[in-house]
C-alpha positions, 0 to 999 in steps of 0.5 A: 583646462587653463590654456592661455594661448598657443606658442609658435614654437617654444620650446619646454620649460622656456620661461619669460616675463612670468609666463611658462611655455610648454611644448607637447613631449615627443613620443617614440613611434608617433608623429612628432609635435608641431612645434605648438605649445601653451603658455601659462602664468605661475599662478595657472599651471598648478591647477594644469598639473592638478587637472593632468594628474586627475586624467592620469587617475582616470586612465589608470582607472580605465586600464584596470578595468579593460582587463574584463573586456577579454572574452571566455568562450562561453562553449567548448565548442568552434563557435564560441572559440572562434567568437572570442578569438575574434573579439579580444583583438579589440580589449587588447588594442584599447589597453594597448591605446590607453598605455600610450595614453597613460605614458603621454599624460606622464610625460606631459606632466613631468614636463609641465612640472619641469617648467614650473620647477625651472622658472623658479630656479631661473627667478632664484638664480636671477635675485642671487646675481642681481644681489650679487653686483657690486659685492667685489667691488673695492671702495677708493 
């Protein structure tokens, strides 16, 4: 991915000279973020964001398919039962582990494009009020 450098402590979506600054999302029930972050140019977060959809697809992918991780006792038997009752713990922890993934990766995004979205409206607002100076004010 296109990381720059590593941010002691911006906050998500701060901006300046250009560079936006993004800090991991916090996320209910796990531990919460360092306070680390990465910066990037205007230029490089779409491709971060392209790059983060992309995880996203896989995941996505990945969860549709760990349906086929859950086992059927071959037998109606106690041995086949107990095996399958012994393996699906697993297929239901890896889908449970790829939601969280999946719900991560989402919110990273949304942050990512709220930083992008947010230095550009900041720029906006910034040319409206350097245009602004000077337009109230009376010739003698």
């Amino acid at each position: 991915m296109a990381y720059v450098a590593a941010d002691g402590g911006g906050g998500i979506g701060k901006a300046a000279g250009g560079i936006i600054t993004v800090a991991a999302p916090a996320i209910a029930g796990a531990p919460a973020p360092s306070g680390g972050g990465y910066k990037f140019s205007r230029e490089e977060i779409d491709e971060v964001i392209r790059q983060w959809e992309d995880l996203h697809g896989k995941l996505l992918d990945d969860y549709r398919l760990s349906d086929h991780m859950n086992v059927r006792p071959p037998g109606a038997e106690p041995a086949s039962e107990d095996f399958a009752a012994s393996a699906n713990p697993s297929g239901k922890a890896f889908a449970t582990a790829l939601l969280r993934m999946i719900d991560y990766v989402e919110k990273y995004i949304q942050a990512l494009r709220d930083a992008r979205d947010g230095i550009t409206t900041r720029e906006e607002q910034s040319h409206e009020d350097i245009n602004s100076v000077g337009s109230g004010v009376m010739e003698v």
